[in-house]
N, C-alpha and C positions, 0 to 999 in steps of 0.2 A: 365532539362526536360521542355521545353517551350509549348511543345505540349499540350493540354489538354486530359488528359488520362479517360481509365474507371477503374475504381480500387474500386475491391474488400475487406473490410477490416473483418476480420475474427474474432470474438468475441465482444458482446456488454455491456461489464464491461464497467466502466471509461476512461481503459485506453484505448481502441476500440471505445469508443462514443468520445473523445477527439482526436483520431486521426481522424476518419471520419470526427469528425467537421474542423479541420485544414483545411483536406484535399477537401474539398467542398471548403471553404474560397480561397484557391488556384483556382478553377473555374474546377475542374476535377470533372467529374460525378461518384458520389461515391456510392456505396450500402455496408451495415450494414449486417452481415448475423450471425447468433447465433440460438440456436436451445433454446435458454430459450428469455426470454422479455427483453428488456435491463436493465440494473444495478438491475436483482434481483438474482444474482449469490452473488460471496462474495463482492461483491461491495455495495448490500442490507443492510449489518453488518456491516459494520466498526465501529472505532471509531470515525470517523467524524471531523479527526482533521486534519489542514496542517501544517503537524510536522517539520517544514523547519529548525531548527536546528540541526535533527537527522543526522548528518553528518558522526557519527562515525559508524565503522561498528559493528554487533550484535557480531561477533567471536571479541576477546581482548585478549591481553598477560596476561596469568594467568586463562583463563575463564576455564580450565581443570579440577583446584583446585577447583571449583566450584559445576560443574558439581554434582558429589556423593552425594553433600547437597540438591540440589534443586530435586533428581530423588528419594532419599529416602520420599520427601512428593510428592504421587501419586495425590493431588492436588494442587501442590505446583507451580509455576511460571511456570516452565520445565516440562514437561513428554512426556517420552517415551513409544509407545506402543510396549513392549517387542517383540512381536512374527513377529514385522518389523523391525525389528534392523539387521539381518543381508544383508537384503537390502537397509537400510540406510547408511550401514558404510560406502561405499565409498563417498557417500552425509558429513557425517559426520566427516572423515580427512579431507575433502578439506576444512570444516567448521573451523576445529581448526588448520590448516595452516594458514587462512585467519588472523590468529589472531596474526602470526607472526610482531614483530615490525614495518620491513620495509614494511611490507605488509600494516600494517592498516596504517600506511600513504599515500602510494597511493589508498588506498580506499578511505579513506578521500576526501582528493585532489577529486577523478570521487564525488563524492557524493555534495560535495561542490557546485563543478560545475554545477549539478543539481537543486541542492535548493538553489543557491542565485539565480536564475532566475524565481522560481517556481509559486512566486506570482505577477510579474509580465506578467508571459503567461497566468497566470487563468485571469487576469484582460484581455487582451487581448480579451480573450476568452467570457468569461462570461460580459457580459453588460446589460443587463434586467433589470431592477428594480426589477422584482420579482425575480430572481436569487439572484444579490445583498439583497436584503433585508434578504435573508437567512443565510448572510453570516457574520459572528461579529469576528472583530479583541479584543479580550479582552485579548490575553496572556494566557499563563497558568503556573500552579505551582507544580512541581515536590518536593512531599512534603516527610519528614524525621522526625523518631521521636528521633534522637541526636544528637549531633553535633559529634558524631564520625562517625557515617553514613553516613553524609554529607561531610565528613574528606575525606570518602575512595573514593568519586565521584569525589573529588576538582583536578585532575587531567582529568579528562574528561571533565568536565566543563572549564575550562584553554585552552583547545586546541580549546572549541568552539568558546571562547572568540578570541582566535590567529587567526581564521577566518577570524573576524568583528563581530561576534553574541552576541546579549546584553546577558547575563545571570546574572541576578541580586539575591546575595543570602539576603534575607531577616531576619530579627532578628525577632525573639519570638513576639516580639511587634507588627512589620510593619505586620506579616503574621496572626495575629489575626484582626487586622483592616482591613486588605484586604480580609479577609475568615474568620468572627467570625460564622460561622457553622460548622469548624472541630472543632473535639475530641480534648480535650486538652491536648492528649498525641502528638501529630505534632506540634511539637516544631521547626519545622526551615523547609525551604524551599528556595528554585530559580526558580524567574520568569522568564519567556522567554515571552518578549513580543511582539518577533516577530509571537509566534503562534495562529492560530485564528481557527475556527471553525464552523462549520454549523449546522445547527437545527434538518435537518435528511441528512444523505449524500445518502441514494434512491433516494428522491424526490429530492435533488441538481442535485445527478446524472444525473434522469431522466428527469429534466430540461435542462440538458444541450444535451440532446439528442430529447426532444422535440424541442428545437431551432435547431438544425441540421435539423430536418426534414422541419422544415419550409422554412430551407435555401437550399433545394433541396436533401439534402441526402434520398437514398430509404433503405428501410427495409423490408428483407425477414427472417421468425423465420425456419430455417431448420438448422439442424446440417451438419455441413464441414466434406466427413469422405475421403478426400485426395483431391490430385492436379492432374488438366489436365495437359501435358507434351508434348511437339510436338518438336522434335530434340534437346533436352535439356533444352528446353527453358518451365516455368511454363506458362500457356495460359488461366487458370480459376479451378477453384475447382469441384470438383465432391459433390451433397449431399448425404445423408443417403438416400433419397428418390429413390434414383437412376439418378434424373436428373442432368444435368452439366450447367455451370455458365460461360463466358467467358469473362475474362478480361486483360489490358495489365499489370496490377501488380496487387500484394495480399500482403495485410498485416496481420501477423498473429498474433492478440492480445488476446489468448484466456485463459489469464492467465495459471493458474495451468496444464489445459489442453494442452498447447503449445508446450512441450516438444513429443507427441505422432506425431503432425504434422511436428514439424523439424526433428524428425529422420524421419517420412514417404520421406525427401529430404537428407538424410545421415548424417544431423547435430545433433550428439547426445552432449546434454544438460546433464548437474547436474541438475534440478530442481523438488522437492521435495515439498511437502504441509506442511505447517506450519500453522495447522491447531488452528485457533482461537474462540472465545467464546462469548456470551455479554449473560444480561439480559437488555431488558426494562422496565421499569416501566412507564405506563402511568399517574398514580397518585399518584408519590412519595411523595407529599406536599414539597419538597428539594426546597431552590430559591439557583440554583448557578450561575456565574456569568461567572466563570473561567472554564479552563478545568482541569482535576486534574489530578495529575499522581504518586499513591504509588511506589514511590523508592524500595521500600521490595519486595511490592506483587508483581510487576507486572501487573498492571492492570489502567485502566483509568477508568473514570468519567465523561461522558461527558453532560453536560446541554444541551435539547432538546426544540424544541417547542410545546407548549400547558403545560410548566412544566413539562414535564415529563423528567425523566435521565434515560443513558443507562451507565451501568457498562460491562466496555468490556477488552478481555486483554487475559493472558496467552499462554503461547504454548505449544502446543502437536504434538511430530515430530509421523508421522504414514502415512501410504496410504491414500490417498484422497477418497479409496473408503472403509475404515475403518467404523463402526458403531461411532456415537457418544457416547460421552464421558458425558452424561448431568450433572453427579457430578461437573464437572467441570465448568460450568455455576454457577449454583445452588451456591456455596462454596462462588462465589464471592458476593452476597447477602450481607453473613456473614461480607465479610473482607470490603468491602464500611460499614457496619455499625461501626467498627471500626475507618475510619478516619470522619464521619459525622454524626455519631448517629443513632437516628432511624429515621424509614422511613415506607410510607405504601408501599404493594408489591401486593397488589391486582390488577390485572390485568398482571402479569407479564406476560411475552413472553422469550422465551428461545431461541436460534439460534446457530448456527456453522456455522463457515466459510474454505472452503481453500486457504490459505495465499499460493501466488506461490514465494516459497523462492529457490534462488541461494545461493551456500555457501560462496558469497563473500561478498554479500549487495548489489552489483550491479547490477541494471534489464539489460538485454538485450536489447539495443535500434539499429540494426545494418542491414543491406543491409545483404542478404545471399551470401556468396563470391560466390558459383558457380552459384547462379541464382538471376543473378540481377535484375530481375524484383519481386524478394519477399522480402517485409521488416519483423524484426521480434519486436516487444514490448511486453514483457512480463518478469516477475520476480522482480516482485519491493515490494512482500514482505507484508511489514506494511506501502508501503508507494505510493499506487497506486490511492488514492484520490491524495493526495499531489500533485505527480509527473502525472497525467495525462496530464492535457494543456500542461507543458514542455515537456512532450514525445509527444504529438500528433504536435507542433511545429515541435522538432526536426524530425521525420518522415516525416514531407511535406517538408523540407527543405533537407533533406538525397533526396527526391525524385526528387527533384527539381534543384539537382545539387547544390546545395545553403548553404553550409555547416556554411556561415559567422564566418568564424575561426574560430569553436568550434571543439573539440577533442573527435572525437565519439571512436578511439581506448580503453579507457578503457570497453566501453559495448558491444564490438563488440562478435557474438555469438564463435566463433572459439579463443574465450582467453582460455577456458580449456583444 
C-alpha cells in the first residue's frame, strides 16, 4: 500500500494507541476514535509488566485435573460466575482443547514469534526520555514456597528455556539476597531477566498516545456502533451519535468489545472477558525492586512510582457486563501480605478489569478475509501492554503489503 491512506483505527487501549502510532509513523493520516479517553479502559489496570517469556499458552495437558480445586475457592486463582456458564461453555471447550499436546506447541511457536520481537518494537516505538525513564528492565521472580512446587513447574520452564529464554532457578540463598523482603516461607524461585516493567502502565500508555498525537494522529472520544458499506466494500464507521466517519481502512482494536463489531461484518469470534482485579496502594512503605509473581496464588506484585505497589492478578471467567466481584480484589491484600509481610493500605484503590481472552492464547492480529480494507487486533488477554508496539508494527506492515516474512497465519481471525 504505497499510497498514503486515511485510516481509521477503532479503540484507544494500548493496543489501538500502538497501532495508530505505527500507523502515523508510515506517513498515513490516522484518527483514534473510542468513546472512553485513551488507556483508561483495562489498559488503566494492568499489571504493568512486559511478560515476554509467557510463551506458553494459559489452557495445558492436564489443566482439567485442575480446574474443581481452584473453583471450589470462590476466591481462589479461577472463578466462575455460575449463572454465565452455560454461555461460556463453548468459550470453554475450545479453551481445554487448546490444551491438547500438539496444540500447545503450535501455540507456543505464534506466541514465540510474538515476544521474541516485542521489546525490540516498544523500543522502536517508545524513544522519549520521559517514556524511557518509566520504563526498568530489572527482571522478575516467579516465587514458590518448595522445592516440590517448583518440581511441578520445571517442565514449563524447560521448554521456555528450548526457546532461548534465560529462566534462572535461584536457591534459598541467591533469592533472599535478591529479595530480603519476602516471607521466609518462599523458599525458591526463577528469575526471568528478560522481564521488565513500568511505574504506571496508564500514564506509559498514555504517553505513548500523547506522542502519537504530537506526531499528527487525531482524536475523536465517540463510540463506533457499526461500519459504513458501499458495494461490499467497508468505507468508514457509523458513531452512536448518529454521525458517520469516512475512511479507506478501519482497524478494530477495541479489545473485549471487538467481537460485537466483527460479527456486525459476519466474523464471529470466541472472545470472552477474562475479567481481572488489582489493588493499589499508594503508601505501602514496600521498597521492591523486582516484579513478583506467586506461583500458588496467582497474582503479581508490581513496584510503582512514588513507592507505591499494585497487587494485581486472578481470573474471573463471566460477562463483561457482570457486576464486580470486589472480594476478590480485597482477598489479594491478604495473600501479598503472606509473601512480603506487612504493609500500610491506607489509601487503597480498588479496580477491575476486562481481559479480552481468546481460548487459544492467541490475539487476533489479521486483515478481514472478506473486507480488505478492515484490520482486526484484539485478544491478547494478559498480554496487551506486552504485545502492543508488536501488534501496532505488525498492522502497519499487514497494511502496507509488507509482511517481511513473518507468519501472520496463526492469528488470523477465520482459525476458529
Amino acid at each position: 500500500m504505497s499510497k498514503k491512506q486515511d485510516i481509521i483505527v477503532v479503540g484507544a487501549g494500548v493496543v489501538g494507541i500502538c497501532c495508530a502510532a505505527s500507523l502515523r509513523r508510515d506517513g498515513h493520516h490516522v484518527t483514534l476514535v473510542d468513546k472512553g479517553l485513551p488507556a483508561k479502559s483495562t489498559s488503566f489496570g494492568n499489571a504493568g509488566a512486559f511478560a515476554v517469556t509467557e510463551i506458553l499458552p494459559l489452557s495445558e495437558p492436564g489443566i482439567l485435573k485442575k480446574v474443581p480445586g481452584w473453583l471450589l475457592d470462590p476466591l481462589g486463582p479461577l472463578a466462575i460466575k455460575w449463572r454465565y456458564l452455560p454461555g461460556l461453555m463453548p468459550w470453554l471447550l475450545r479453551f481445554l482443547a487448546a490444551g491438547r499436546p500438539a496444540k500447545v506447541q503450535q501455540i507456543t511457536q505464534g506466541m514465540h514469534a510474538l515476544l521474541a520481537r516485542a521489546e525490540t518494537d516498544l523500543l522502536t516505538l517508545v524513544q522519549t526520555p520521559a517514556l524511557l525513564s518509566q520504563w526498568h528492565k530489572h527482571g522478575a521472580l516467579t516465587l514458590y514456597d518448595s522445592q516440590k512446587a517448583l518440581d511441578a513447574d520445571n517442565a514449563k520452564w524447560q521448554r521456555k528455556r528450548q526457546h532461548g529464554w534465560a529462566c534462572e532457578t535461584l536457591t534459598p540463598e541467591a533469592l533472599h539476597a535478591c529479595a530480603p523482603m519476602l516471607n521466609g516461607q518462599i523458599t525458591h524461585a526463577v528469575h526471568t531477566p528478560a522481564w521488565s516493567f513500568v511505574d504506571d502502565p496508564y500514564l506509559f500508555s498514555k504517553g505513548i498516545a500523547e506522542q502519537a498525537f504530537r506526531e499528527g494522529v487525531s482524536w475523536i472520544q465517540s463510540e463506533v456502533s457499526g461500519f459504513l458499506q458501499k458495494e461490499g466494500r467497508v468505507v468508514g464507521v457509523r458513531l452512536a451519535s448518529g454521525s458517520v466517519m469516512h475512511a479507506d481502512q478501519v482497524v478494530v482494536a477495541t479489545g473485549v468489545w471487538s467481537g460485537e463489531l466483527a460479527k456486525s461484518l459476519g466474523y464471529n469470534v470466541p472472545l470472552e472477558s477474562e475479567r481481572g482485579y488489582h489493588v493499589t496502594l499508594p503508601n505501602a512503605g514496600v521498597r521492591l525492586d523486582k516484579f513478583l509473581i506467586s506461583a500458588a496464588g496467582g497474582f503479581v506484585i508490581l513496584p510503582m512510582g512514588n513507592g507505591a505497589i499494585r497487587i494485581a492478578g486472578t481470573v474471573e471467567l463471566a460477562s463483561k457486563h457482570a457486576p464486580e466481584t470486589w472480594a476478590r480484589a480485597k482477598v489479594l491484600i491478604g495473600k501479598a501480605r503472606q509473601l512480603i509481610g506487612d504493609f500500610n493500605t491506607e489509601g487503597a484503590e480498588f479496580w477491575m478489569g476486562n481481559r479480552p481472552a481468546l481460548p487459544d492464547t492467541l490475539p487476533v492480529i489479521s486483515a478481514a478475509p472478506r473486507h480488505p480494507n478492515v484490520t482486526f487486533a484484539f485478544g491478547h488477554g494478559h498480554l496487551g501492554l506486552t504485545l502492543g508496539a508488536t501488534t501496532g508494527q505488525l498492522v502497519a506492515n499487514l497494511m502496507a503489503g509488507n509482511p517481511a516474512g513473518f507468519d501472520y497465519a496463526p492469528y488470523a481471525i477465520n482459525r476458529f
